[in-house]
N, C-alpha and C positions, 0 to 999 in steps of 0.2 A: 504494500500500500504506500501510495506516496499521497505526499499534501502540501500547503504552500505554508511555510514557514508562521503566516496570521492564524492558521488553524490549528494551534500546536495545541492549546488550553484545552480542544476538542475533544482531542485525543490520551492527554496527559492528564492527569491530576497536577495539582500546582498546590504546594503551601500556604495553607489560609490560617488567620489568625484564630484564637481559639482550638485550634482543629490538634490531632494529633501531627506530628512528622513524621516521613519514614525513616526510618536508620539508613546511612551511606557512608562510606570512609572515602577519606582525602587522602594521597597525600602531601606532604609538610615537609618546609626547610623548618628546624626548629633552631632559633638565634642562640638561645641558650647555650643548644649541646655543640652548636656548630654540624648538626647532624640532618642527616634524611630520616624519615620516617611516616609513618602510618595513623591518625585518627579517626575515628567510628562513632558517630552519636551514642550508638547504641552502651558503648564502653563507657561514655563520660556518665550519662542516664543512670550506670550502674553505680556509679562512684556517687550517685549523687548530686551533679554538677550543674550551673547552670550553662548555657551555651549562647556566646555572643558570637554571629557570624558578619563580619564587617566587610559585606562587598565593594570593588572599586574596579575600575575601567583597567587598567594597566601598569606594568612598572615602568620605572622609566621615563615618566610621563610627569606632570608638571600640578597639579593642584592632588594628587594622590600623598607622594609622600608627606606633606602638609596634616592628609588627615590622619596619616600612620602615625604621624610624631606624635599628634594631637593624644590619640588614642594610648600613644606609652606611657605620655605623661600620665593618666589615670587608670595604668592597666593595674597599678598594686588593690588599687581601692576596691576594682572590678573581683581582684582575685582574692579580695577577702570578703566580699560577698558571696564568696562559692563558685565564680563565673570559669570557664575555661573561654578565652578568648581567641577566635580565627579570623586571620586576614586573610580575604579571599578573593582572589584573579585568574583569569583564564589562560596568567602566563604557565609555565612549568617549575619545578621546583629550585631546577640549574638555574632558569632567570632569577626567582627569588633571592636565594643563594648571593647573586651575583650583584643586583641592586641592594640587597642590604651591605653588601660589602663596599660598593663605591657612592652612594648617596648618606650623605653627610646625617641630613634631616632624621634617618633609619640610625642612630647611634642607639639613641635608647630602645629601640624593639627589644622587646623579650617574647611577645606572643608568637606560637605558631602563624608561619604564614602556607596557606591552604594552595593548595594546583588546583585548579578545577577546568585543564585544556580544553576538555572534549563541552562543556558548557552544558555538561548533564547537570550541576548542583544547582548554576544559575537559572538554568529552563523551570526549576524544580522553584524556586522563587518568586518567578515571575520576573526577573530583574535583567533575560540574556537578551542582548539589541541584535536581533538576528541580521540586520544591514553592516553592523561591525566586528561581529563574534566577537565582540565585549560587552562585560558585565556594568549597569547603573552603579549607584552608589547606594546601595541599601544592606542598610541595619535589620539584625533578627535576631531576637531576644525569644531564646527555648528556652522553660522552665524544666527539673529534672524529670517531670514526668513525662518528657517527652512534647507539650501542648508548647504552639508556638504563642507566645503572648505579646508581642510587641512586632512591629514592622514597620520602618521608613523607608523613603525610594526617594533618590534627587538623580536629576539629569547629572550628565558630565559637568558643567561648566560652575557646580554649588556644594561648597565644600561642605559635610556636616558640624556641628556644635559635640564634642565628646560630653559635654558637661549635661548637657539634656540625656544623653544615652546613658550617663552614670544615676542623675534621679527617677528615669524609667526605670531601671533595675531596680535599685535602691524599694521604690513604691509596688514593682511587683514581686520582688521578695518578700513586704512585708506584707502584700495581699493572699500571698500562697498560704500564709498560715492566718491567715482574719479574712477569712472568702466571705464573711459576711459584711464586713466594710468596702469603701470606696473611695480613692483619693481622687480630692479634685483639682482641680487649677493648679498649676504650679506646686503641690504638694511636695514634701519634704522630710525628712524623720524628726519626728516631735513636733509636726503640726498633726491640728488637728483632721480626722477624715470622717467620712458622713456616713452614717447604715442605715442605708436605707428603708421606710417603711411609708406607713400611711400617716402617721404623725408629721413627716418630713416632708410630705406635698405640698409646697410653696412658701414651706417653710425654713428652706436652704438656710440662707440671710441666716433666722437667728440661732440657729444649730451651730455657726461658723463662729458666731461672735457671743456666745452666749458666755 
């Protein structure tokens, strides 16, 4: 069967919010060990983990490492949240390797960075520009149970904010154990958050400020 690249959603299932994931393994230049190797949703799930996968167009390229750096600066904070963090391109892992080794911006990486050549993880996201066989810039925040619970998407040419992607986690880490609460607007640890009921119908306002 063949079909034109706009019909792919047709045919595929795609990662939706809410929804479960499938399990798939990458693999990874990992900065750390200075090594090649292998990750598996399924593995981290097991451990535990939460899963931030940080898509980007390419290495080598000129508003990406900007948001790699961005993201190292606040990988410690990610990873005491429980997070296991993947930077993920549809270069290979020799290119990774190779750009973190001569771009400056790339000093502090420490997260895995993901291969994903063949643009199976991206397609899996919603996120592969099938005109470029490159990946948007989106963010994906899997909770351990495997449920995707977060998801942003920006063109090429708009770098993301790491600091919003840290108080998303942040808020659904602490909604994973309070399913019965809700953060709102700009929420934060140690403001207050809202649970919902029939008391609380248009009553926002003074619930916030009581």
């Amino acid at each position: 069967m063949t079909f034109h690249p706009d019909q792919y959603d047709e045919f595929f299932e795609c990662a939706k919010v809410g929804k479960q994931v499938k399990s798939f393994s990458l693999e990874v230049f990992d900065p750390e060990e200075g090594t090649f190797g292998e990750v598996s949703l399924e593995s981290l799930f097991h451990r535990g983990k939460w899963v931030v996968l940080f898509f980007y167009p390419a290495d080598f390229t000129f508003v990406c490492p900007t948001e790699l750096a961005d993201l190292a600066a606040r990988h410690q904070e990610l990873v005491a949240m429980g997070c296991e963090v993947l930077s993920v391109s549809t270069d290979t892992k020799f290119v990774h390797l190779a750009w973190k080794n001569a771009e400056q911006l790339l000093k502090g990486v420490r997260f895995k960075m993901a291969a994903d050549p063949t643009g199976e993880a991206a397609r899996y996201f919603d996120v592969y520009d099938y005109d470029s066989g490159l990946a948007l810039r989106g963010t994906f925040v899997i909770n351990p149970e495997g449920v995707l619970a977060s998801q942003e998407i920006n063109f090429y040419n708009v770098g993301r904010n790491v600091d919003e992607l840290v108080r998303k986690v942040e808020a659904n880490v602490y909604l994973l154990s309070h399913p019965e609460e809700a953060c709102p607007a700009k929420w934060e640890p140690g403001k207050k958050t809202l649970t919902p009921s029939e008391s609380l119908v248009g009553k926002v306002y003074e619930s916030l400020n009581e």
